[in-house]
NUZAMI-249388 format. One record per residue (C-alpha): residue number from 1; y, z, x. Coordinates in pm, whole numbers. Last residue first. Layout:
BEGIN
[atom NUM,[Y,Z,X]] ...
This chain:
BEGIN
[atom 324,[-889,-1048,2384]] [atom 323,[-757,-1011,2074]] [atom 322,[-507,-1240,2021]] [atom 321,[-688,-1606,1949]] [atom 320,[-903,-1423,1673]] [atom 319,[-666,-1273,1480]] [atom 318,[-490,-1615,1472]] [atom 317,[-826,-1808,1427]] [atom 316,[-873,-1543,1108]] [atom 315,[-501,-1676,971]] [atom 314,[-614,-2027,1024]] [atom 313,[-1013,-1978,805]] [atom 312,[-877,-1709,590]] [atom 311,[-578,-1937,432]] [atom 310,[-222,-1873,396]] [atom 309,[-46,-2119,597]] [atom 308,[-169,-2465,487]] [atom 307,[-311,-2352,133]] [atom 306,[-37,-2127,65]] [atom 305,[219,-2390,136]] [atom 304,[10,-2621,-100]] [atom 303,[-62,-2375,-355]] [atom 302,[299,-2303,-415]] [atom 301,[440,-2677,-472]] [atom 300,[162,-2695,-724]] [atom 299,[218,-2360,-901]] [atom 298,[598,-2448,-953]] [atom 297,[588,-2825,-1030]] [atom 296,[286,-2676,-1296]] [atom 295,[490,-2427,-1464]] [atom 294,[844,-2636,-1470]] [atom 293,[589,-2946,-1643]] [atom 292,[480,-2707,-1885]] [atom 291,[810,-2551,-1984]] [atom 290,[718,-2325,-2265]] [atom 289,[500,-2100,-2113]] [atom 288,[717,-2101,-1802]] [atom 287,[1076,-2032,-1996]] [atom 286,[880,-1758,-2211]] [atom 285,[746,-1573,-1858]] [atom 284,[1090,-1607,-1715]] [atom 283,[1291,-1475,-1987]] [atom 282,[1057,-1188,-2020]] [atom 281,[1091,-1122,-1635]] [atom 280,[1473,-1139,-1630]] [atom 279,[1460,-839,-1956]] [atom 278,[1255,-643,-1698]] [atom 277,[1498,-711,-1389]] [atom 276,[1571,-899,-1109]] [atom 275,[1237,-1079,-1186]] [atom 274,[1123,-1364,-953]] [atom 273,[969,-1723,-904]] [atom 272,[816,-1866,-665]] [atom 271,[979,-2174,-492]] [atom 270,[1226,-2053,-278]] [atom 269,[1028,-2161,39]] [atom 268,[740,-2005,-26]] [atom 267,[702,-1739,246]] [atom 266,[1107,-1687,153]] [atom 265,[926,-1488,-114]] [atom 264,[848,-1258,182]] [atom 263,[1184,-1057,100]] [atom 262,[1092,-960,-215]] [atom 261,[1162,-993,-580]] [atom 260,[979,-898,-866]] [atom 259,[664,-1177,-875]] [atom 258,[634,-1392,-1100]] [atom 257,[294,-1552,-1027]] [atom 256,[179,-1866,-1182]] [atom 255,[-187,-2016,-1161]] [atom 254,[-299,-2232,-919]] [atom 253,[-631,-2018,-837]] [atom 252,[-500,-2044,-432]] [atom 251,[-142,-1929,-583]] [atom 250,[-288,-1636,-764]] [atom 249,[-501,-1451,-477]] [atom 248,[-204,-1487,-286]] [atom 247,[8,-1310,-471]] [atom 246,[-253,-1048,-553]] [atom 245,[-245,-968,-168]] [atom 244,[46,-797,-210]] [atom 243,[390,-955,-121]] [atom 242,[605,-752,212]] [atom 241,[956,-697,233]] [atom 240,[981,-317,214]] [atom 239,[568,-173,212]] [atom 238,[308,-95,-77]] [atom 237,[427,-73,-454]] [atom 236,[451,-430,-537]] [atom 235,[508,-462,-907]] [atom 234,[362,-828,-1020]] [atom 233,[298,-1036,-1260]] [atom 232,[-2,-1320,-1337]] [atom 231,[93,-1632,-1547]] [atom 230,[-178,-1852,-1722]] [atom 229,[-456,-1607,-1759]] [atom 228,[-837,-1677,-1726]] [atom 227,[-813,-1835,-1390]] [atom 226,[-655,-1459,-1276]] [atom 225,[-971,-1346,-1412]] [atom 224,[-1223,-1615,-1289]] [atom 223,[-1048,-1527,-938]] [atom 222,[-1108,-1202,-973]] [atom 221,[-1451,-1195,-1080]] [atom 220,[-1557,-1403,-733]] [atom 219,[-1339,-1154,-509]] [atom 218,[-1550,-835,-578]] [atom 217,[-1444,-466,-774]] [atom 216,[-1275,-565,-1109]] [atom 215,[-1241,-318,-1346]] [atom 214,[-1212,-373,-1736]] [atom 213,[-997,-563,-1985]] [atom 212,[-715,-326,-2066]] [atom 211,[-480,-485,-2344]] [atom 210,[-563,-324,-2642]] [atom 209,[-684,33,-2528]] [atom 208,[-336,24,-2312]] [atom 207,[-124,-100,-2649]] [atom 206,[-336,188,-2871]] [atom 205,[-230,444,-2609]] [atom 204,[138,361,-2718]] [atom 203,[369,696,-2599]] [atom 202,[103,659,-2271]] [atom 201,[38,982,-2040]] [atom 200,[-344,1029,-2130]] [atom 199,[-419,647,-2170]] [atom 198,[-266,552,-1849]] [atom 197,[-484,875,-1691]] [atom 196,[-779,697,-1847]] [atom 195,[-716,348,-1732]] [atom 194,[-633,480,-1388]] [atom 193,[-951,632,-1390]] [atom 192,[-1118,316,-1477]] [atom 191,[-1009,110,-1209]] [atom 190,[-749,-119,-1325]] [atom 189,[-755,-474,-1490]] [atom 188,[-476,-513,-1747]] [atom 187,[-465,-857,-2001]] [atom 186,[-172,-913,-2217]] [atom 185,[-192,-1175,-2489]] [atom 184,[153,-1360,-2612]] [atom 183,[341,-1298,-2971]] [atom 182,[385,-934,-2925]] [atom 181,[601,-998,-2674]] [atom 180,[877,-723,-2640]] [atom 179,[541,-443,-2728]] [atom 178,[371,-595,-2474]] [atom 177,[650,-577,-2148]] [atom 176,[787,-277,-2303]] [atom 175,[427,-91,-2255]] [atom 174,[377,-213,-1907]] [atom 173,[741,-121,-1792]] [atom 172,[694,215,-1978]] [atom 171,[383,241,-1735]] [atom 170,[562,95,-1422]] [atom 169,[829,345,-1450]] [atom 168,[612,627,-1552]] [atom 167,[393,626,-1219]] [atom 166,[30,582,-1202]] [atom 165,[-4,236,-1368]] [atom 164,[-224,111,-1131]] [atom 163,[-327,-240,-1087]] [atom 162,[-387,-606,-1193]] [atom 161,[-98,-759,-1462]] [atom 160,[-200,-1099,-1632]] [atom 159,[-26,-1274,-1887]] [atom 158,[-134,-1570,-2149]] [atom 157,[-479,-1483,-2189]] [atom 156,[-795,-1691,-2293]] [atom 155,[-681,-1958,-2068]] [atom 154,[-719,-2316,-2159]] [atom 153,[-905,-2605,-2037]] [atom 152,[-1064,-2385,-1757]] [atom 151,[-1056,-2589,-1412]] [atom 150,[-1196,-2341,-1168]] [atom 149,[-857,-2363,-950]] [atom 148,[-944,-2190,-617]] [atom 147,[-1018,-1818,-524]] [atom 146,[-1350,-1841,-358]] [atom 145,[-1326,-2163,-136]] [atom 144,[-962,-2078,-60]] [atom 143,[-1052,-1761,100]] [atom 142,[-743,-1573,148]] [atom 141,[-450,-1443,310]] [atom 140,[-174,-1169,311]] [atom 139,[116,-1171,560]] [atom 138,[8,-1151,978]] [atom 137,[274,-958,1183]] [atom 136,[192,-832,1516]] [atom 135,[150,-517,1704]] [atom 134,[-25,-528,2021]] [atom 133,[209,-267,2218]] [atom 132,[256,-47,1976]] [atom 131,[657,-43,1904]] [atom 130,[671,4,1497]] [atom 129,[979,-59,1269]] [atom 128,[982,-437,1320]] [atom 127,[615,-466,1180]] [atom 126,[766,-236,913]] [atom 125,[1004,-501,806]] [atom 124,[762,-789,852]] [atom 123,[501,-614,637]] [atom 122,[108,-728,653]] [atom 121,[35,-569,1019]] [atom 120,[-184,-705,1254]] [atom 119,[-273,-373,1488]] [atom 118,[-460,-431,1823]] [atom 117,[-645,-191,1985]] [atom 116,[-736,-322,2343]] [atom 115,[-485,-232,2483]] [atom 114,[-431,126,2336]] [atom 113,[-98,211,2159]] [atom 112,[-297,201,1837]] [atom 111,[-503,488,1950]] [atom 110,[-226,694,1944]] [atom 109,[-230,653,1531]] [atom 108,[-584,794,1468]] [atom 107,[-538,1154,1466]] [atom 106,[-201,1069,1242]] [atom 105,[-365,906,975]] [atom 104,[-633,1262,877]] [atom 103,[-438,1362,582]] [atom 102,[-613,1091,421]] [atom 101,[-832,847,615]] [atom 100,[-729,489,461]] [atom 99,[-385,418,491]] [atom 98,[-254,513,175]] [atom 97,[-189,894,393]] [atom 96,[89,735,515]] [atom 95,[217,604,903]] [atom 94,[20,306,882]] [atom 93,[197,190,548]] [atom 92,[-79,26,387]] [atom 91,[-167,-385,444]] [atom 90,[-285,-320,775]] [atom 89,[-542,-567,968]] [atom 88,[-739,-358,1252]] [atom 87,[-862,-561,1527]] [atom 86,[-1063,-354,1768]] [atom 85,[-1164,-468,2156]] [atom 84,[-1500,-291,2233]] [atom 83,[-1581,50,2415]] [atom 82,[-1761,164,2113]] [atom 81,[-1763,555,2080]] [atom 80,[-1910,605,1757]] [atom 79,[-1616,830,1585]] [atom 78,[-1367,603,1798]] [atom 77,[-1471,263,1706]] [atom 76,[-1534,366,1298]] [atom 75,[-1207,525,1271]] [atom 74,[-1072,189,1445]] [atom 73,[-1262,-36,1209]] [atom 72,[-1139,196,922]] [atom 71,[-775,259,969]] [atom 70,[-621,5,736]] [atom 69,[-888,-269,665]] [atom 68,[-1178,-315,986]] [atom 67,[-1239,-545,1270]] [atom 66,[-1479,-489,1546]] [atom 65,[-1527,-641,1877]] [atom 64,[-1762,-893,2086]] [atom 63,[-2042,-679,1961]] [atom 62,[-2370,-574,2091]] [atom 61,[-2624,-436,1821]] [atom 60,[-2788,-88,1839]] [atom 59,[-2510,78,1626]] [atom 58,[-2604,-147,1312]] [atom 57,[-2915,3,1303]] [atom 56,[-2819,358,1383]] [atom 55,[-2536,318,1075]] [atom 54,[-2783,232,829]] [atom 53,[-2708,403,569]] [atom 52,[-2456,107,362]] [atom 51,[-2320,147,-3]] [atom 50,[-1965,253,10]] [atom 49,[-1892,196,413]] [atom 48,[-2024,-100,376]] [atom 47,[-2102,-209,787]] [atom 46,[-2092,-593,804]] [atom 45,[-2248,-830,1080]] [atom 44,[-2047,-1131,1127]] [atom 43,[-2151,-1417,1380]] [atom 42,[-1842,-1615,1446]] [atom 41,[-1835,-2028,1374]] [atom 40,[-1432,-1971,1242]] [atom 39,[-1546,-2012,905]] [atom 38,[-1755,-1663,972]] [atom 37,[-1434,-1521,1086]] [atom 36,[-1256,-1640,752]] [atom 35,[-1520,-1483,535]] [atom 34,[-1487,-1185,703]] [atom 33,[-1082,-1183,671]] [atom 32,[-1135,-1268,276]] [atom 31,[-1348,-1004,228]] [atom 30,[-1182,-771,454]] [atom 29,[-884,-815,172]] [atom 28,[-1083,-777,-167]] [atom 27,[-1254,-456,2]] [atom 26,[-896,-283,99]] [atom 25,[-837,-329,-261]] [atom 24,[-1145,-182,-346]] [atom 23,[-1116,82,-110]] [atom 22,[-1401,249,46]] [atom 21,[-1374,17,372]] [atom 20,[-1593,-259,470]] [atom 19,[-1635,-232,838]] [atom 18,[-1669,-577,1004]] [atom 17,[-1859,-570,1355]] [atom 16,[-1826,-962,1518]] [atom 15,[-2035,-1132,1740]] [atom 14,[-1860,-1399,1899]] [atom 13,[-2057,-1730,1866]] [atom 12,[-1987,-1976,2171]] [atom 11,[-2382,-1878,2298]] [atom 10,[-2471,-2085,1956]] [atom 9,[-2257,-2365,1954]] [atom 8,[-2380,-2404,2285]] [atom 7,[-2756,-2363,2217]] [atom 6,[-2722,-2619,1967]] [atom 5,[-2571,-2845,2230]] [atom 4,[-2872,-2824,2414]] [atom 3,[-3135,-2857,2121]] [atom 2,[-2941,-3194,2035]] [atom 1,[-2978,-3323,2402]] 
């Protein structure tokens, strides 16, 4: 009787094709989705796109379907001819070159409008923009059981920022931010060549040597480095209404985010707080520090509606519940 309902479980498996993209930040967020299809009992077989040769291999295999970040699970379908459903989860503009292939975006769009393509899209506003016919809207998620409280008794650094400084607003931004609170420790995490073009176009190169701490590339460093700073900030650069996927991150590690302010805040009810402006976000970060039992009403209340709506294992069961 055991053996037999082993056998179930097993022959109720969908097999699953993940592509992990290029992209680091697209590589954070399959992450989290292939974790989440693997806590929803499905047998997960990953292509890196980065580190991975053996595409024949993998190519041999029957799949139930394929997911991929931006345009890379499709890519992948068309360029190898796999007549199997495709769930590709978006957190680019589709219609930009962000989105994964380059120049090449607009070869790959028609096949959205295919049935069995379907498109889960990380923007509400743009989500409205867009008529393909399985088109839905699915915010940022994550793993819980990777990015979770690791209890440190007292973070080495009291802000966090993760991500590029490639345009002089957010650079000067940076650079006020440290030089208005020189009292506080500033941690940056950015790939390295945005750490050296940041150093080329700074007025304080000395405050960007100072504060950057490295590059992060895999979800178990990030989460010790948001643990490892009391209040993280953000500049979302992707999308209208949407929050990145560091917001998330954040809120499962129960630290603060201030985020500047977007429509998707609503996500949490009103209680996250946000900047209107850069002398609003100093006044916010000094309130928090200082108001312990503020910071930790705030980063409770958070988790929890993160926790019940925002988790890989529910959001994954979504994905998996549409595509047919």
């Amino acid at each position: 009787m055991l053996k037999y309902k082993s056998r179930a479980v097993e022959m109720k498996k969908k097999k699953i094709l993940a592509i992990l993209p290029i992209s680091i930040g697209g590589r954070l967020t399959m992450s989290s989705i292939i974790d989440g299809y693997r806590q929803n009992n499905c047998d997960v077989t990953v292509y890196d796109e980065l580190f991975d040769n053996n595409l024949k291999q993998v190519l041999k295999k029957k799949y139930s379907q394929i997911i991929g970040y931006d345009f890379s699970g499709l890519k992948f379908k068309i360029d190898n001819n796999l007549e199997i459903p495709s769930a590709n989860y978006f957190s680019d503009d589709i219609r930009s070159r962000a989105s994964g292939v380059g120049e090449e975006w607009g070869k790959y769009i028609p096949y959205l409008e295919e049935k069995e393509n379907y498109t889960f899209y990380w923007d509400k506003v743009l989500t409205e923009y867009e008529n393909f016919k399985n088109i839905h809207y699915l915010p940022h998620f994550v793993n819980f059981d990777v990015y979770k409280d690791l209890e440190y008794k007292e973070p080495e650094f009291d802000i966090m920022f993760a991500g590029r400084l490639d345009t002089d607003y957010r650079l000067s931004f940076f650079e006020e931010l440290v030089l208005k609170l020189p009292h506080l420790k500033i941690a940056w995490y950015a790939i390295g060549k945005h750490y050296e073009d940041a150093l080329k176009r700074s007025k304080y190169p000395e405050i960007i040597g100072l504060c950057y701490q490295g590059f992060i590339d895999n979800e178990e460093d990030m989460a010790k480095a948001i643990n490892n700073s009391k209040i993280v900030f953000n500049m979302n650069s992707q999308g209208i209404s949407s929050l990145n996927y560091r917001t998330f991150q954040t809120v499962a590690c129960k630290r603060l985010m201030i985020s500047d302010f977007r429509e998707e805040l609503n996500l949490f009810d009103g209680m996250m707080p946000f900047y209107e402006d850069f002398s609003d976000l100093i006044f916010k970060i000094e309130s928090y520090l200082e108001d312990k039992d503020a910071y930790n009403r705030v980063v409770e209340g958070c988790y929890e509606i993160a926790k019940q709506s925002h988790n890989s294992k529910c959001c994954t069961r979504y994905m998996l519940n549409t595509v047919r």
